[in-house]
N, C-alpha and C positions, 0 to 999 in steps of 0.2 A: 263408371259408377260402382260397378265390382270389385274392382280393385280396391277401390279408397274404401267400400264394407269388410273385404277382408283382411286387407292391413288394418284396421282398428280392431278388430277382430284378436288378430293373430300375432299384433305388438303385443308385446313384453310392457308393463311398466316397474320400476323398481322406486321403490319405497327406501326414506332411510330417516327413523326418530336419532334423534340427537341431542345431548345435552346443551342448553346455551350459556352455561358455567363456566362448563370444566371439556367437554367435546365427546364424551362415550358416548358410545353408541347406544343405544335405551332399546327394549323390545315396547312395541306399542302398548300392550297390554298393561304394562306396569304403570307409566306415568309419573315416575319418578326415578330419577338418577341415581345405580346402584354405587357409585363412587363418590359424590359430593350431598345427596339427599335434596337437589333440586328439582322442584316437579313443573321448571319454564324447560319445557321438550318442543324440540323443534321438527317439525315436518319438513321435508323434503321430497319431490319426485321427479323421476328422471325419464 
């Protein structure tokens, strides 16, 4: 049972927003695609 508390704990998740256009990569915060001006941003996590 400690284990499985500190690996969820202690994993890493990575995050990646994405444009579903054109494919750049977006910072979350923006919400719109600084190459094509589209705000369909895709989530991803890994």
């Amino acid at each position: 049972m400690f284990d499985q508390l500190r690996r969820s704990v202690t994993e890493r998740t990575e995050s990646l927003h994405e444009c579903r256009q054109c494919g750049t990569d977006v910072e979350e915060a923006d919400g719109r695609c600084p190459a094509c001006g589209s705000t369909e941003i895709a989530h991803y996590e890994f």
